[in-house]
PDB file of N, H, CA, C and O in Angstrom:
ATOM      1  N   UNK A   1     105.768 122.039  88.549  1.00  0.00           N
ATOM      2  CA  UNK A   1     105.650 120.757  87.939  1.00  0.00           C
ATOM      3  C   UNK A   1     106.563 120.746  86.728  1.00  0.00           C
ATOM      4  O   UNK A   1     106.794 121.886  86.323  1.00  0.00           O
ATOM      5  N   UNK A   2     107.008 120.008  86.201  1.00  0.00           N
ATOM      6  H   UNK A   2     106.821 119.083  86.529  1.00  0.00           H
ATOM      7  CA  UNK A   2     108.139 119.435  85.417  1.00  0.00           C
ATOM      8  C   UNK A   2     107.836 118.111  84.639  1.00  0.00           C
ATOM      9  O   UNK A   2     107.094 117.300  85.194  1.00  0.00           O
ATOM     10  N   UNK A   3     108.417 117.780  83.226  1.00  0.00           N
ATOM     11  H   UNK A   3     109.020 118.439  82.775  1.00  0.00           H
ATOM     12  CA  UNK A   3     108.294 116.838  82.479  1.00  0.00           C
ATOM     13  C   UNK A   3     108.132 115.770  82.868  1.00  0.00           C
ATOM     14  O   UNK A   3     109.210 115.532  83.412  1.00  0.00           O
ATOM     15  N   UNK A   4     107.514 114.902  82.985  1.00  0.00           N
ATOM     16  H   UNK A   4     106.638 115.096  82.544  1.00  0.00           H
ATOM     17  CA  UNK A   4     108.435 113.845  83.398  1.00  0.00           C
ATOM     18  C   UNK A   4     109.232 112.813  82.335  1.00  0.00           C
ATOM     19  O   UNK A   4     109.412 113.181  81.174  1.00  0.00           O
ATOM     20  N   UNK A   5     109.564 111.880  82.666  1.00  0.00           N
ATOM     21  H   UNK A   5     109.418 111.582  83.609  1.00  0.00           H
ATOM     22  CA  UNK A   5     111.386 111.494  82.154  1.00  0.00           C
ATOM     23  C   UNK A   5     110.522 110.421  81.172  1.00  0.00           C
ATOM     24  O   UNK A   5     110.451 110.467  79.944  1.00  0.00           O
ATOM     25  N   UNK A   6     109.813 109.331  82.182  1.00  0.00           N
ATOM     26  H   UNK A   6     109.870 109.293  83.179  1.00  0.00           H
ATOM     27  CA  UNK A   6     109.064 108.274  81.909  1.00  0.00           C
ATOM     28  C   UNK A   6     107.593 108.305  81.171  1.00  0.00           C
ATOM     29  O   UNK A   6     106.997 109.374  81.306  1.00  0.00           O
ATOM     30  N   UNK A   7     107.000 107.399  80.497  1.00  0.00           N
ATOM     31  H   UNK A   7     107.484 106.531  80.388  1.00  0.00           H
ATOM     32  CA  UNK A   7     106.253 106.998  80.116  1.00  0.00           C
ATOM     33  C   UNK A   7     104.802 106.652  80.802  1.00  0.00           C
ATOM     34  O   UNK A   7     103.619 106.924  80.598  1.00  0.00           O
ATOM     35  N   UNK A   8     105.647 105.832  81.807  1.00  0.00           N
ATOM     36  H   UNK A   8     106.609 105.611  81.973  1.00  0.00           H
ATOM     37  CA  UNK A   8     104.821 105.068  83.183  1.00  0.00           C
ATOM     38  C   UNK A   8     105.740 104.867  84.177  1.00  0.00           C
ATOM     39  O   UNK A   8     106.829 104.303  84.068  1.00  0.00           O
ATOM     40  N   UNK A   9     105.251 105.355  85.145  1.00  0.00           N
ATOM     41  H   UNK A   9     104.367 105.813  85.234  1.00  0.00           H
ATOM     42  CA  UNK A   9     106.201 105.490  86.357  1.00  0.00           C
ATOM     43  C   UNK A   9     105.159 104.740  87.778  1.00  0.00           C
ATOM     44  O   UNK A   9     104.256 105.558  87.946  1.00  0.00           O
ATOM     45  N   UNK A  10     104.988 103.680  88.689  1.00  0.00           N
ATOM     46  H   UNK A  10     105.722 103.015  88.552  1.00  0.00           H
ATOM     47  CA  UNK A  10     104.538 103.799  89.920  1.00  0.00           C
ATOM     48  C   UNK A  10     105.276 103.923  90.625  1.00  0.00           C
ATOM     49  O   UNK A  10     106.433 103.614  90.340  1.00  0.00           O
ATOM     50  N   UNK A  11     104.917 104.480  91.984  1.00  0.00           N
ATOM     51  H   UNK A  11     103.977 104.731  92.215  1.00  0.00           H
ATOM     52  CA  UNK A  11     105.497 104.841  92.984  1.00  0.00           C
ATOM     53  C   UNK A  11     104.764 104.006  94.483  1.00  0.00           C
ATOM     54  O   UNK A  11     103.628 104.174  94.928  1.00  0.00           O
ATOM     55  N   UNK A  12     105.687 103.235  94.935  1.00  0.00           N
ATOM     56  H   UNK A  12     106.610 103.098  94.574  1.00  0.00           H
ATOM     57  CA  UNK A  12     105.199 102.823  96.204  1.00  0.00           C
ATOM     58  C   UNK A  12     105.037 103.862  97.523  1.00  0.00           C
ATOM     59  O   UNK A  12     105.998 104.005  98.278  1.00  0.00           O
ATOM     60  N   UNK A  13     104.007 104.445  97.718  1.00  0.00           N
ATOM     61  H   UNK A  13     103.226 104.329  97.104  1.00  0.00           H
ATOM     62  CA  UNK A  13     103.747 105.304  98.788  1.00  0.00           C
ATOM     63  C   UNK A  13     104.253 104.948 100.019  1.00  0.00           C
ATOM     64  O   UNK A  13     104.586 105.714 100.923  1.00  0.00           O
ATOM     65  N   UNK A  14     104.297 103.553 100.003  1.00  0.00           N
ATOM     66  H   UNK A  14     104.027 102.931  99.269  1.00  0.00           H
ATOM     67  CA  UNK A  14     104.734 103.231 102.076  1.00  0.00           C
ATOM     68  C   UNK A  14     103.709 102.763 102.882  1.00  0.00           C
ATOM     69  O   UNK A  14     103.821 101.889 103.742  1.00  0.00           O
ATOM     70  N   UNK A  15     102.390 103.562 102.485  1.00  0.00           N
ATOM     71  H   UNK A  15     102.299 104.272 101.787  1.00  0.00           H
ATOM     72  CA  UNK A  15     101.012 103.120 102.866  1.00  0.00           C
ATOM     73  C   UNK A  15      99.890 102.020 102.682  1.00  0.00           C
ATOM     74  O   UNK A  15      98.832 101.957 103.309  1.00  0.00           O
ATOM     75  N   UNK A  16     100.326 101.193 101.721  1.00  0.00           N
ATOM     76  H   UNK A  16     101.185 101.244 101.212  1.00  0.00           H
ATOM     77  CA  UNK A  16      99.894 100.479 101.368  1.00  0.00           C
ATOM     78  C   UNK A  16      98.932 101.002  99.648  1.00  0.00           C
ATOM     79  O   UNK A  16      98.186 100.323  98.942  1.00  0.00           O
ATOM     80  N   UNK A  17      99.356 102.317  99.512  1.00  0.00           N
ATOM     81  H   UNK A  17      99.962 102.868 100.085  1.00  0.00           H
ATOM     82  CA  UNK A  17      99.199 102.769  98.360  1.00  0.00           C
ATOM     83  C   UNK A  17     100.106 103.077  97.126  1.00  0.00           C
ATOM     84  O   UNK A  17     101.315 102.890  96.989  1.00  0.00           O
ATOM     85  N   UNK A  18      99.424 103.464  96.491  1.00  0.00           N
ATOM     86  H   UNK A  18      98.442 103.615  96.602  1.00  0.00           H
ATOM     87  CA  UNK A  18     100.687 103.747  94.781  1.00  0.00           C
ATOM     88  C   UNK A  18      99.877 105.053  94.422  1.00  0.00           C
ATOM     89  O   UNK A  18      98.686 105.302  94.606  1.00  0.00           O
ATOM     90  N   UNK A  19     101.393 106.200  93.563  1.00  0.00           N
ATOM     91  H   UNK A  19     102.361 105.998  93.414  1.00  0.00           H
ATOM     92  CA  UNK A  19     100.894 106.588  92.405  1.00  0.00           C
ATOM     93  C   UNK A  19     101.112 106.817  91.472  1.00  0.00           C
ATOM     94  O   UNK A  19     101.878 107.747  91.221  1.00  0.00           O
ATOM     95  N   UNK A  20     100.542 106.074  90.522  1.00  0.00           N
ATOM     96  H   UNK A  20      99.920 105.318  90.727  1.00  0.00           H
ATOM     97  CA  UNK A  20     100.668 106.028  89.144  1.00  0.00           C
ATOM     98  C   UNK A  20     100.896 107.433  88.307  1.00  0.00           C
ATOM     99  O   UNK A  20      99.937 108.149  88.021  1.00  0.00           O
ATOM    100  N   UNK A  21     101.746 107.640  88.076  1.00  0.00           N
ATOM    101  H   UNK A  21     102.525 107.058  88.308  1.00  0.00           H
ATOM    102  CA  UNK A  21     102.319 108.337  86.320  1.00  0.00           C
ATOM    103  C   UNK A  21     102.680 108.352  85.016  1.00  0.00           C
ATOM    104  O   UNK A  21     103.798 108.164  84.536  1.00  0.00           O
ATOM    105  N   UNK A  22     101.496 108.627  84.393  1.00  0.00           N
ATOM    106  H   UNK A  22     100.588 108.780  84.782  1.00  0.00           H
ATOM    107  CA  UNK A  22     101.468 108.494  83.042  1.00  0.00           C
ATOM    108  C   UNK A  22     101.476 109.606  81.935  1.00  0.00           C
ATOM    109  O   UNK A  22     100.864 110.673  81.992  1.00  0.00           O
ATOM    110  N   UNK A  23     102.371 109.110  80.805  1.00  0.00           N
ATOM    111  H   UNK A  23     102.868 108.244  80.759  1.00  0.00           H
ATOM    112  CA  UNK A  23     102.982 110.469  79.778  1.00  0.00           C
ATOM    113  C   UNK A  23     102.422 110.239  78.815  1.00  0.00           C
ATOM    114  O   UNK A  23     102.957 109.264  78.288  1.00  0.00           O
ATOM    115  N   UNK A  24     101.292 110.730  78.032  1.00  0.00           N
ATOM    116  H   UNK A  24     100.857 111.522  78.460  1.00  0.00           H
ATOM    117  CA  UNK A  24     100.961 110.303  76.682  1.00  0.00           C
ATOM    118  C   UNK A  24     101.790 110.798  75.517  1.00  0.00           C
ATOM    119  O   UNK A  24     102.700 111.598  75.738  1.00  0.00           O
ATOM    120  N   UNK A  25     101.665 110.591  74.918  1.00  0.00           N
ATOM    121  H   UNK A  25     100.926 109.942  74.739  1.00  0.00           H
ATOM    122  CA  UNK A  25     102.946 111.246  73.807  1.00  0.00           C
ATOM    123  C   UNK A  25     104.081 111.644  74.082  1.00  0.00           C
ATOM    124  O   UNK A  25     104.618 112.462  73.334  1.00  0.00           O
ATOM    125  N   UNK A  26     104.759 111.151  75.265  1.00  0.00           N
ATOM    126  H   UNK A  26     104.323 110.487  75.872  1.00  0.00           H
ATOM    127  CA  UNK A  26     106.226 111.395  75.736  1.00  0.00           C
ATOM    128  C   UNK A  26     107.249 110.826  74.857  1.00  0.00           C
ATOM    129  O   UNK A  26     107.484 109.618  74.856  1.00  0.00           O
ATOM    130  N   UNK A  27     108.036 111.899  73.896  1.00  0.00           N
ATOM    131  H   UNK A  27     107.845 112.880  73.897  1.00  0.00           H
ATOM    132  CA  UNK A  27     109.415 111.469  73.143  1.00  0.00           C
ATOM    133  C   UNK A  27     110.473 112.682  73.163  1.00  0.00           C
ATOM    134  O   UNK A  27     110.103 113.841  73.352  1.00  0.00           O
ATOM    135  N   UNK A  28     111.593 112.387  72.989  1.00  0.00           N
ATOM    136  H   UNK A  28     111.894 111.446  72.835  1.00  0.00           H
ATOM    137  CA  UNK A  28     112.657 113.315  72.558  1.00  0.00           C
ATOM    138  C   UNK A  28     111.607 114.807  71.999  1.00  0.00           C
ATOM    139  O   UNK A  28     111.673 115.980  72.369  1.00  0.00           O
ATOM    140  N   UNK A  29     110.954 114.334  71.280  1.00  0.00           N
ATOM    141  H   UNK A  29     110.900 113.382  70.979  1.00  0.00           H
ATOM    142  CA  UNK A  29     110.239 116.127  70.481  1.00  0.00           C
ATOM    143  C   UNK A  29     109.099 116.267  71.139  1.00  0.00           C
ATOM    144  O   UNK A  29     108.577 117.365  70.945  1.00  0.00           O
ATOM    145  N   UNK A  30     108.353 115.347  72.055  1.00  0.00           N
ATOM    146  H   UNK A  30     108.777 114.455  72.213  1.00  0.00           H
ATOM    147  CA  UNK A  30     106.952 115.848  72.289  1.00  0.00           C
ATOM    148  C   UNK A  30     107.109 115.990  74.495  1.00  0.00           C
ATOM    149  O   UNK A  30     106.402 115.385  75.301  1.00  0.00           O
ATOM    150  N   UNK A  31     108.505 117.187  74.877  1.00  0.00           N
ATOM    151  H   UNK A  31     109.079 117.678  74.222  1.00  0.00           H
ATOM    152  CA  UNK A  31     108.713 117.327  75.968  1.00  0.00           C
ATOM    153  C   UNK A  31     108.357 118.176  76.855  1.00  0.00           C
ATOM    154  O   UNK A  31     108.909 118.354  77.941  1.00  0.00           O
ATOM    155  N   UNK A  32     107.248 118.836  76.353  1.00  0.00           N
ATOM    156  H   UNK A  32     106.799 118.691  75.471  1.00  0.00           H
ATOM    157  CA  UNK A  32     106.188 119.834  76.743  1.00  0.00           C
ATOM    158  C   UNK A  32     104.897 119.575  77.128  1.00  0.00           C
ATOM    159  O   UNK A  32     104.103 118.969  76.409  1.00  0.00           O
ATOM    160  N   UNK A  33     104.589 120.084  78.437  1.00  0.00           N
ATOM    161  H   UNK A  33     105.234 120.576  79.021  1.00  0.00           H
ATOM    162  CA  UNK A  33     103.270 119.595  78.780  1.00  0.00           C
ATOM    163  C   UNK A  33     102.328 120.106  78.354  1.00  0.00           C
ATOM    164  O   UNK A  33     102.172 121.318  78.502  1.00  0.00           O
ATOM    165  N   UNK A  34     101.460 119.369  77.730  1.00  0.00           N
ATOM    166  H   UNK A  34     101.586 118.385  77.610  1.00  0.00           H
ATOM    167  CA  UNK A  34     100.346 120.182  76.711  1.00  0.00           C
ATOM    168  C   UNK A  34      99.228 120.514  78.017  1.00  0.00           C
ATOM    169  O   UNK A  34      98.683 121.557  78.378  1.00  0.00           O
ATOM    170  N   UNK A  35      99.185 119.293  78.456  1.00  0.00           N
ATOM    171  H   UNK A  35      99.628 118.446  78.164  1.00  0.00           H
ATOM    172  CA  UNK A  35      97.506 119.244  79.770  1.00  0.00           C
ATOM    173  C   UNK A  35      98.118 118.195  80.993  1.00  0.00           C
ATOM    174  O   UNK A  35      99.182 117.584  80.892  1.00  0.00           O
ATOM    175  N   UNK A  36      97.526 118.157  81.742  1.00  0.00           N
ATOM    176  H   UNK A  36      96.661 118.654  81.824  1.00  0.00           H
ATOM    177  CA  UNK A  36      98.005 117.314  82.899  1.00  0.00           C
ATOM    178  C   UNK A  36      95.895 117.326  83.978  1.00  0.00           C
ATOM    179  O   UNK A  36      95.021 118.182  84.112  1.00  0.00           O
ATOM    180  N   UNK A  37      96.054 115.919  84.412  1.00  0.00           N
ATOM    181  H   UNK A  37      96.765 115.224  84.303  1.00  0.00           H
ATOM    182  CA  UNK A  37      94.905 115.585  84.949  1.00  0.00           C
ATOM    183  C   UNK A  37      95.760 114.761  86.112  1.00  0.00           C
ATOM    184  O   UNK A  37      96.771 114.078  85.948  1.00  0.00           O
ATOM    185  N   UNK A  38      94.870 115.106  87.620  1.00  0.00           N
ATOM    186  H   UNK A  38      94.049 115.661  87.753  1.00  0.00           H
ATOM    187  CA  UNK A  38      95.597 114.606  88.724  1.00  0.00           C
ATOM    188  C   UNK A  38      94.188 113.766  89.306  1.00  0.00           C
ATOM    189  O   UNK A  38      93.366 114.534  89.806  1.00  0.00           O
ATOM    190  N   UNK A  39      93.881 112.613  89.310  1.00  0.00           N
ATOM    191  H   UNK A  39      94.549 111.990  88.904  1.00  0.00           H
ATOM    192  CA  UNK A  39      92.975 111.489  89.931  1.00  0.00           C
ATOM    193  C   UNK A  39      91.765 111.742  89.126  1.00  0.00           C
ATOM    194  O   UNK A  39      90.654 111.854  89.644  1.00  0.00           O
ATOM    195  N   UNK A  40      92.026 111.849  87.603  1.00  0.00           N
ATOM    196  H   UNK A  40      92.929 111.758  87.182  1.00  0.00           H
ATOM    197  CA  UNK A  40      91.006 112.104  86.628  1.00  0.00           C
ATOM    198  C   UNK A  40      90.003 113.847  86.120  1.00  0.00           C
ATOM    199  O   UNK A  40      89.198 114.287  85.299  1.00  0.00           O
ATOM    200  N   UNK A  41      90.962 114.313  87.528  1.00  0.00           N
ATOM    201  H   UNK A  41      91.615 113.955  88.195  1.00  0.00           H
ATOM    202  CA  UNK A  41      90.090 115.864  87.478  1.00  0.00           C
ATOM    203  C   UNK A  41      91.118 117.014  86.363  1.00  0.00           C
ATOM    204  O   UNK A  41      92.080 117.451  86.996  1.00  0.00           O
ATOM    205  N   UNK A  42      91.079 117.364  85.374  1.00  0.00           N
ATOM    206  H   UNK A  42      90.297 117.009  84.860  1.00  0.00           H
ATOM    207  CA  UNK A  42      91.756 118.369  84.392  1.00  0.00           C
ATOM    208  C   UNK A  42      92.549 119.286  86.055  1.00  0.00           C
ATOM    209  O   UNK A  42      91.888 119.537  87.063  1.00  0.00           O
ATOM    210  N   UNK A  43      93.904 119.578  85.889  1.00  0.00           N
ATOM    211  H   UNK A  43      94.442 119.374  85.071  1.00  0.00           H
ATOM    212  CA  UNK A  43      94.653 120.662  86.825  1.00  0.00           C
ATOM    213  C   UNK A  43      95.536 121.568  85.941  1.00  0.00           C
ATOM    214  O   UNK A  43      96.452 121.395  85.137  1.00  0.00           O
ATOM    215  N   UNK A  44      94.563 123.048  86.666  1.00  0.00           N
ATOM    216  H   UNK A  44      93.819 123.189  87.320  1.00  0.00           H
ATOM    217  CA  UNK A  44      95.443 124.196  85.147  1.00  0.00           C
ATOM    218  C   UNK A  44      96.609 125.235  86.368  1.00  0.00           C
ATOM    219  O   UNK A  44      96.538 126.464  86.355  1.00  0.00           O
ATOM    220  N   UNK A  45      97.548 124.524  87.276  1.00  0.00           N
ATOM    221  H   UNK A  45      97.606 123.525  87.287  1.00  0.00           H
ATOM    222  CA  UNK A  45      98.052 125.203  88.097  1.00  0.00           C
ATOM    223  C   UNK A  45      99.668 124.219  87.783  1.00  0.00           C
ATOM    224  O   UNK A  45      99.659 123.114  87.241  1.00  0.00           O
ATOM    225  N   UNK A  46     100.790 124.846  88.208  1.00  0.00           N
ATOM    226  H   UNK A  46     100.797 125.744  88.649  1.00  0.00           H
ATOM    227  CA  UNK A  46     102.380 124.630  88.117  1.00  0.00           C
ATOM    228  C   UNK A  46     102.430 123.733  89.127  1.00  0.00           C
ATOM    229  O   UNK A  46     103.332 122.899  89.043  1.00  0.00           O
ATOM    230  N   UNK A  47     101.592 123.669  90.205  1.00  0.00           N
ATOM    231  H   UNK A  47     100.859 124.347  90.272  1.00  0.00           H
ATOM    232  CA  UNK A  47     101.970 123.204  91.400  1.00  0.00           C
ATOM    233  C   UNK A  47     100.777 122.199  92.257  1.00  0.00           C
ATOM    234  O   UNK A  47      99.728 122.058  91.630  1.00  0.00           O
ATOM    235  N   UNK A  48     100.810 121.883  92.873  1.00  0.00           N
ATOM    236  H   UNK A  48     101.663 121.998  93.382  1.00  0.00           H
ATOM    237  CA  UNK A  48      99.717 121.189  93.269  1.00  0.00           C
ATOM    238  C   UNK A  48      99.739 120.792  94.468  1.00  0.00           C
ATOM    239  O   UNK A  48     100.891 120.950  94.870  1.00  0.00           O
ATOM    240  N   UNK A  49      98.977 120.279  95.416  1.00  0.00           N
ATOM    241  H   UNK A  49      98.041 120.150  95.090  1.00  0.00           H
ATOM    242  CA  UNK A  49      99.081 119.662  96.901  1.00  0.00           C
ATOM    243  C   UNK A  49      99.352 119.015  97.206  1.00  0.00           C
ATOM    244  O   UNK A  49      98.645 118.212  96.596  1.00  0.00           O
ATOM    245  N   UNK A  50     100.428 117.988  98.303  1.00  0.00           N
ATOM    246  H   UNK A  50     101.002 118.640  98.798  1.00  0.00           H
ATOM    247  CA  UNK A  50     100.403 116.796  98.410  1.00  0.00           C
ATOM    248  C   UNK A  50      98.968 116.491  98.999  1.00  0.00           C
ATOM    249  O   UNK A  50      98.517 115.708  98.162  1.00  0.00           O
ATOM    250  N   UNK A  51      98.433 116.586  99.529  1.00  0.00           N
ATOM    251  H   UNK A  51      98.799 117.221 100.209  1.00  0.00           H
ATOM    252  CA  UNK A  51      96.816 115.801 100.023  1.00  0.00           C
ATOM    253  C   UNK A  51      96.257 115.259  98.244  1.00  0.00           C
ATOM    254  O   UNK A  51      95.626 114.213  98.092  1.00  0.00           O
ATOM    255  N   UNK A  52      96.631 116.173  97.063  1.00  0.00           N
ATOM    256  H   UNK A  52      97.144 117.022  97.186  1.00  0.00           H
ATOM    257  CA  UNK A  52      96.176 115.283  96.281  1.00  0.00           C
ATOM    258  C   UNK A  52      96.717 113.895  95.804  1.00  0.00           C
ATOM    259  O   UNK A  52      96.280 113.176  94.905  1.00  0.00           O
ATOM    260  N   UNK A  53      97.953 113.677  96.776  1.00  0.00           N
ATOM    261  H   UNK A  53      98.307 114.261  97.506  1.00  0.00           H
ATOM    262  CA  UNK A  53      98.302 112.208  95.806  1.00  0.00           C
ATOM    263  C   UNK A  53      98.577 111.349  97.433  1.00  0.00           C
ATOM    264  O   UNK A  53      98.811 110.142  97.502  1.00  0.00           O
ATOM    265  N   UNK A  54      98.498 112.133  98.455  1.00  0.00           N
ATOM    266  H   UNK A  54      98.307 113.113  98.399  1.00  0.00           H
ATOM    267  CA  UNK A  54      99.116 111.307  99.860  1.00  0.00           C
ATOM    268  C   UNK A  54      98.470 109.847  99.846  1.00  0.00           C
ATOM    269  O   UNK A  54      99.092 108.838 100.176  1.00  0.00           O
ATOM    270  N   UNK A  55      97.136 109.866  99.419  1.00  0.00           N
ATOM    271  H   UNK A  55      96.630 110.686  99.150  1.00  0.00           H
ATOM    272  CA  UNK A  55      96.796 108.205  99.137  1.00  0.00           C
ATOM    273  C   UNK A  55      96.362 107.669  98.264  1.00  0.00           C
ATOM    274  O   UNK A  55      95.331 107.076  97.950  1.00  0.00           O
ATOM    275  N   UNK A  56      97.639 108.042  97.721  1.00  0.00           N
ATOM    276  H   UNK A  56      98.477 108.523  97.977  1.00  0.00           H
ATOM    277  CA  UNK A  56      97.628 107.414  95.745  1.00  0.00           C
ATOM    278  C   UNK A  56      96.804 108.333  94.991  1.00  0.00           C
ATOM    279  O   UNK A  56      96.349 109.407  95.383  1.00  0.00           O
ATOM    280  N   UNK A  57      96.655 107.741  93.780  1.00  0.00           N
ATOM    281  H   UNK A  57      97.024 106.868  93.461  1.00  0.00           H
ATOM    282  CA  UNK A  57      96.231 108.234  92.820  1.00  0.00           C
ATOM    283  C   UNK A  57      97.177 108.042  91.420  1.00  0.00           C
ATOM    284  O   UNK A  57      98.167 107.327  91.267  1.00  0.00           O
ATOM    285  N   UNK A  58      96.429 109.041  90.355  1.00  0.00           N
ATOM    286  H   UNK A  58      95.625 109.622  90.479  1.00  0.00           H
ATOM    287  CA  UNK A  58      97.281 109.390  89.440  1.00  0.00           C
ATOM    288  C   UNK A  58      97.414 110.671  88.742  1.00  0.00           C
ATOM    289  O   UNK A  58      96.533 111.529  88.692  1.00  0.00           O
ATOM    290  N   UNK A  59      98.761 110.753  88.120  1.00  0.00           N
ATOM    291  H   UNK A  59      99.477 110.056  88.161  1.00  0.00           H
ATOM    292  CA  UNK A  59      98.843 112.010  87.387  1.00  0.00           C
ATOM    293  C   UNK A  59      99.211 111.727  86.049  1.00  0.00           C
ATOM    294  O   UNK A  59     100.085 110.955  85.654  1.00  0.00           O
ATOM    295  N   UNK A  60      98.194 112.676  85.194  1.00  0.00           N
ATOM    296  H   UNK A  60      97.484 113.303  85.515  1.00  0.00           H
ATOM    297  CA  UNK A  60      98.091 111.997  83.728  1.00  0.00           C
ATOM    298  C   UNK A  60      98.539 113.273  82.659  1.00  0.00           C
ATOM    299  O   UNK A  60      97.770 114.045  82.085  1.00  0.00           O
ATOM    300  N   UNK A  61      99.958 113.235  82.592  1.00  0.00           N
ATOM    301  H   UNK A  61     100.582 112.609  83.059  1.00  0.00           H
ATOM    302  CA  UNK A  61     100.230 114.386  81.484  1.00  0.00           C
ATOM    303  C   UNK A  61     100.079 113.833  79.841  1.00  0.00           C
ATOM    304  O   UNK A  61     100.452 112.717  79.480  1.00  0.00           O
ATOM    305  N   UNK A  62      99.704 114.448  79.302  1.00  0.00           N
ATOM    306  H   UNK A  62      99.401 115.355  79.595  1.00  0.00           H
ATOM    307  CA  UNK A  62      99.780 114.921  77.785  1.00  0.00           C
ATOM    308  C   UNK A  62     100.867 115.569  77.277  1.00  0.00           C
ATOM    309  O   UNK A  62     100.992 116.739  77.639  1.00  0.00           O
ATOM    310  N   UNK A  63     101.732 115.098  76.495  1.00  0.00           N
ATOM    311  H   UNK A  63     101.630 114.148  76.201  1.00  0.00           H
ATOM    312  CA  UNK A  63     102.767 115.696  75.598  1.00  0.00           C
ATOM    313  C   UNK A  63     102.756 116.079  74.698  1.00  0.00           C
ATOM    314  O   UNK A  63     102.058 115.494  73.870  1.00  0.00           O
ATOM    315  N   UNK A  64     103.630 117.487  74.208  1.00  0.00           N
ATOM    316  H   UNK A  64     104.197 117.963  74.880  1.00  0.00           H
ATOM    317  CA  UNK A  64     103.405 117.636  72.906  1.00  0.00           C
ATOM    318  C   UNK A  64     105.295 118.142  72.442  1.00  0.00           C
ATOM    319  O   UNK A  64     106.308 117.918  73.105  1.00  0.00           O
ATOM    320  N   UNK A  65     105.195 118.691  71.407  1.00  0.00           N
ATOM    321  H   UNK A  65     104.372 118.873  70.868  1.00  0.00           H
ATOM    322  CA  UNK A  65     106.734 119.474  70.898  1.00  0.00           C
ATOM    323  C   UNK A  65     106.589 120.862  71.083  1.00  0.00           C
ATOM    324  O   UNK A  65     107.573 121.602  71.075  1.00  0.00           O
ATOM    325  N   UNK A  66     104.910 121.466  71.327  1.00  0.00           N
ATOM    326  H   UNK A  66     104.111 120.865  71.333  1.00  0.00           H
ATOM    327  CA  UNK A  66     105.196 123.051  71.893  1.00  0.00           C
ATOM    328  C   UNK A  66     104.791 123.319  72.854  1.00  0.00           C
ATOM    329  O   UNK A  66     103.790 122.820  73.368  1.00  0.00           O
ATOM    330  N   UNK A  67     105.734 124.481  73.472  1.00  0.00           N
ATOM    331  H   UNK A  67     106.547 124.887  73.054  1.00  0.00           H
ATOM    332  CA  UNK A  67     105.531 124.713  74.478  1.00  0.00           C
ATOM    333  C   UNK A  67     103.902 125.917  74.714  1.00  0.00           C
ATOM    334  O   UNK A  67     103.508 126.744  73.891  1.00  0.00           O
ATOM    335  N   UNK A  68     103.302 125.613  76.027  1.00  0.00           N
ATOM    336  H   UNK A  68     103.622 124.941  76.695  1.00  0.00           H
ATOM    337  CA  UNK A  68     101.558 126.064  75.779  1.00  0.00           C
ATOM    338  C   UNK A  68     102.125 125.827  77.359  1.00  0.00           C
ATOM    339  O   UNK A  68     102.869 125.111  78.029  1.00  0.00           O
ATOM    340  N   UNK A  69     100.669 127.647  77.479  1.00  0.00           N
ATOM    341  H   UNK A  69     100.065 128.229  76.934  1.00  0.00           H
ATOM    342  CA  UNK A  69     100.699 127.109  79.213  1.00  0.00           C
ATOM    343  C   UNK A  69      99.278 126.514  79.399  1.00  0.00           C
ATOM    344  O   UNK A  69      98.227 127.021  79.008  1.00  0.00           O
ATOM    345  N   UNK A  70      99.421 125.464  80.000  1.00  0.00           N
ATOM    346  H   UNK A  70     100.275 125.051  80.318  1.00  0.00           H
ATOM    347  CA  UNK A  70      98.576 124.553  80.350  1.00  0.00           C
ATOM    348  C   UNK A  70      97.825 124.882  81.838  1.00  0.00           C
ATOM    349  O   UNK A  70      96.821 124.404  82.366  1.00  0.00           O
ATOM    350  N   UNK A  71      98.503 125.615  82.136  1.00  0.00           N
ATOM    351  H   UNK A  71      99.319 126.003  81.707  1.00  0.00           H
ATOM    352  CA  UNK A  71      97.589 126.521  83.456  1.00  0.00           C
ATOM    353  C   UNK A  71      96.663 127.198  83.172  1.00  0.00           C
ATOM    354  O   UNK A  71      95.730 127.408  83.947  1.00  0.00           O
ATOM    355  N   UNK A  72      96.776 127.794  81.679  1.00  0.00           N
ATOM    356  H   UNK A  72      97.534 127.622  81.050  1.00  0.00           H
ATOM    357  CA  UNK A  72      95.572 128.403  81.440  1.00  0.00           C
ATOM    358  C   UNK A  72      94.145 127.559  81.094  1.00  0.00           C
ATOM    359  O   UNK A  72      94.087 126.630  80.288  1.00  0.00           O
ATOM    360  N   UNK A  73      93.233 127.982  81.724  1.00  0.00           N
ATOM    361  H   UNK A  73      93.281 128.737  82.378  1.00  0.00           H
ATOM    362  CA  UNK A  73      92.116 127.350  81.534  1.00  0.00           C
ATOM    363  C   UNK A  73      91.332 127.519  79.972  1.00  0.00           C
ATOM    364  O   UNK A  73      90.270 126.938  79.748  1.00  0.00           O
TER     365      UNK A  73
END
């Protein structure tokens, strides 16, 4: 998993679904993922499944300016 660029991002699935991506504190200094939550559940892993977003959802990172591994629980 990786920064993302945007603020708020949707994505048209094809299915008649979306998923929403959202950056809280996303700026030039805050480009580090502090925490990340995928369809409201806290996720402490780099990587994740597609079955968690194949019919929508969202992924909700937290930004900060240091770098923290957020995998750790």
């Amino acid at each position: 998993m990786t920064s993302p660029h945007y603020d708020h991002t949707v994505i048209c699935l094809g299915n008649g679904k979306t998923l929403e991506i959202r950056a809280e504190n996303l700026s030039e200094k805050n480009k580090y993922i502090q925490s990340v939550k995928i369809n409201g559940v806290p996720h402490y892993c780099t990587m994740f499944k597609h079955e968690l977003i194949a019919n929508g959802g969202t992924i909700e990172f937290v930004m900060g300016g240091e770098k923290v591994d957020y995998s750790a629980e």
